[in-house]
N, C-alpha and C positions, 0 to 999 in steps of 0.2 A: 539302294532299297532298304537294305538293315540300317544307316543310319537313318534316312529318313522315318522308320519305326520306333528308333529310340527315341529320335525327336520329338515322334507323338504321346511314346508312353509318357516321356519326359512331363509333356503341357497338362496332359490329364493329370499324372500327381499333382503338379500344380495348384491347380484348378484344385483337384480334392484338399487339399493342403490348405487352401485360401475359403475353402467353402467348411472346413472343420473347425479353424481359426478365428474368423467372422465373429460367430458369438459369445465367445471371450470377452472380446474388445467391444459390443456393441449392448452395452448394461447400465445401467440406474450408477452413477460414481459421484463422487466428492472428492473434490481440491478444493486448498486454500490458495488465493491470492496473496501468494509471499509467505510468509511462517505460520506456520501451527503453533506457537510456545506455550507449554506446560504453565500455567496461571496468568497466561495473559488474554488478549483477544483479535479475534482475527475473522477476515470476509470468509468465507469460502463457496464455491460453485456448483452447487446439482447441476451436474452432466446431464442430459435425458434425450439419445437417441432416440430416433424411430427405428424400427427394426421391420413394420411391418410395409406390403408394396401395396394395398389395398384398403388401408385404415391410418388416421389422422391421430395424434397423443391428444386426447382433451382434458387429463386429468392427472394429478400428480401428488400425491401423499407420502411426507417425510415425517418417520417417528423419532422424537427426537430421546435420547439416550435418558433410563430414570434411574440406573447406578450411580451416574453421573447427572444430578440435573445442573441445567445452567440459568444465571440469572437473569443473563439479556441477549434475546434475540429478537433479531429486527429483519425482516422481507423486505429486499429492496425490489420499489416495483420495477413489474416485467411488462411493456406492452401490448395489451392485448391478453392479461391474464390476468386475475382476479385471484389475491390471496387472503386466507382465512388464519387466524392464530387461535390458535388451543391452549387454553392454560389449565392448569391442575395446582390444586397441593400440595405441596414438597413429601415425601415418603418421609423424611427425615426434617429438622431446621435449617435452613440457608442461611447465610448471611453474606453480603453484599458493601462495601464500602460501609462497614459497623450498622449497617441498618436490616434488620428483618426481614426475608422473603417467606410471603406468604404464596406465592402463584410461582409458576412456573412455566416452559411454553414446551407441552407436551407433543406437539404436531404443528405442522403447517402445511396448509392446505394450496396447492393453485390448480384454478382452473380455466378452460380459454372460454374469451368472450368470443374469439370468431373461430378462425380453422384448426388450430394449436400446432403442435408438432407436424408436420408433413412429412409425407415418404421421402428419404432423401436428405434428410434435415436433421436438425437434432439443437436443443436448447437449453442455455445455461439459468439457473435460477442460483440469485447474490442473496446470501442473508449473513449480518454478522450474529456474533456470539462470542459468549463469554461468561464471569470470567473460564475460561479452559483449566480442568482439575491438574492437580499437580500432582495427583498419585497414580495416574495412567498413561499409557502410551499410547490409547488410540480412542476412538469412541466409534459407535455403531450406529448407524441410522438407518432402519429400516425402511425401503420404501412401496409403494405401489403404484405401477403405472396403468393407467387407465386409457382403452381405444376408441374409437369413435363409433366401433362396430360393437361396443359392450365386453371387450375382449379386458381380464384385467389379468397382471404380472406382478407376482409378488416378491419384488427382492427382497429377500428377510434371512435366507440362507448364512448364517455366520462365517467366513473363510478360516480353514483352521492352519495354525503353523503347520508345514511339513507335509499337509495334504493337498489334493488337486482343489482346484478351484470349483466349485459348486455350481451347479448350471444357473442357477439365477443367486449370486451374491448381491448381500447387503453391501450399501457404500463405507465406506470404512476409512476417518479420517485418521491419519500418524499422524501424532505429535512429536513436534523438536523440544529437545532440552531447554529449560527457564532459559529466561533471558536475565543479564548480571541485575538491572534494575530490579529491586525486590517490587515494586508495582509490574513489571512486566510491560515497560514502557517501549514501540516500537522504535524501529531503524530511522524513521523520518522522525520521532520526536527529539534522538539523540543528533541527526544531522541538525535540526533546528535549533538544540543550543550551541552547538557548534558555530551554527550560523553567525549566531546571537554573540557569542564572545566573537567572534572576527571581526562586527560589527564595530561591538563597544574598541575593541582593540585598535581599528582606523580609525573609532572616531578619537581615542587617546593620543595616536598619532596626528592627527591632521592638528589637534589642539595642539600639539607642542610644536610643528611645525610651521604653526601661524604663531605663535608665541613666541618663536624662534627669528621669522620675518619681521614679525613688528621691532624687535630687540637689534638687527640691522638694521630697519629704515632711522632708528632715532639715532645709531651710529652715525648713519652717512649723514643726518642733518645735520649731527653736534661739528661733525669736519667740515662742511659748506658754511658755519655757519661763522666757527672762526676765520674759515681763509677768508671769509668774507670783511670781519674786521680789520685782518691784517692786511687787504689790501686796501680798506679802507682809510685806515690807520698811515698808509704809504703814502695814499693819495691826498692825504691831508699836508702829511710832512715834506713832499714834492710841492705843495701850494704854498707856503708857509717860505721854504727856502728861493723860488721865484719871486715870490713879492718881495723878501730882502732882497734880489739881488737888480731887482729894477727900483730900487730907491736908493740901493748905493750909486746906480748909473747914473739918477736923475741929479744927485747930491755934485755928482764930479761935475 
């Protein structure tokens, strides 16, 4: 009997444990697809659970960082939702591969053409950006999420070192250390010259090893071509010594 009570008290922490923790984990987030690097550029994913059992996400608002503005961002489409870009002018001058920015993309907008987010579900929105600054270690992007029932959520909450997490946190991308390329050139550009000299490298190989075959076959013909004389040469003087020796027969 007492164990089977602590058993129960057991399930109900549990259970309260699991129902305190829930909303931690169930928030407006940003990941990058592979590295963040400090001046280079990279996809990253709007996370956007639903959280509620009763209403569908139809709307989705990301402020994008204007400490930090960035020069190129790009929405990759999401089907079934319709995105808007926001541009503004720089607080300060940009510049961009030696050229001027005059605009900036201050927000981007999606929203769904049919159901959007369902209870139960949750949905990734791809956009890249860049270049990524090199004097910070994260950026902010404020979001808000919109219900179907007019219910709106505003992660805007900043997370501070050292403090509890904030009931509705802003998404918060970390950035990894520069990459050695001073362009901030990715993992796949450096595999692909990699690639690229392995390439050239067989193909320097196979040229010297066909260069190498031709330089035998004219061996083995220069050898076929004398034995060929010298047996030529044999078969002559084998002819030659028979016909003298049937005229000296005819002679006797």
């Amino acid at each position: 009997m007492k164990a089977s009570r602590i058993a129960a008290a057991g399930a109900v922490s549990g259970i309260a444990v699991l129902a305190l923790s829930a909303p931690a984990f169930a928030h407006v987030s940003v990941q990058p697809e592979g590295a963040a690097a400090k001046g280079g550029y990279a996809v990253v994913d709007f996370k956007v659970p639903n959280e509620r059992d009763n209403a569908s996400t139809t709307k989705l608002e990301v402020n994008f960082p204007t400490d930090h503005p960035l020069a190129s961002v790009m929405p990759q489409p999401v089907p079934g939702w319709k995105a808007e870009v926001t541009k503004a002018k720089p607080a300060k001058p940009l510049e961009s591969h030696g050229k001027q920015i005059t605009e900036v993309v201050t927000k981007v907008t999606w929203t769904a053409d049919g159901k959007g987010v369902e209870p139960g579900y949750f949905q990734k929105f791809p956009v890249s950006i860049g270049a990524l600054p090199e004097d910070a270690d994260q950026l902010v992007f404020k979001a808000i999420q919109t219900y179907s029932n007019k219910e709106v959520v505003r992660w805007i909450e900043v997370p501070q070192e050292g403090q509890e997490e904030p009931d509705t946190p802003a998404p918060v991308l970390k950035l990894s250390a520069a990459e050695d390329d001073a362009h901030g050139a990715s993992g796949s550009d450096a595999k692909a010259d990699d690639t690229e000299a392995a390439a050239q490298n067989t193909a320097a190989d196979t040229s010297a090893s066909d260069s190498g075959s031709g330089d035998g076959s004219d061996t083995t013909a220069r050898v076929l071509g004398i034995a060929g004389i010298v047996v030529g040469a044999a078969g002559v003087a084998y002819g030659v010594l028979a016909g003298r020796r049937r005229n000296s027969g005819t002679a006797a």
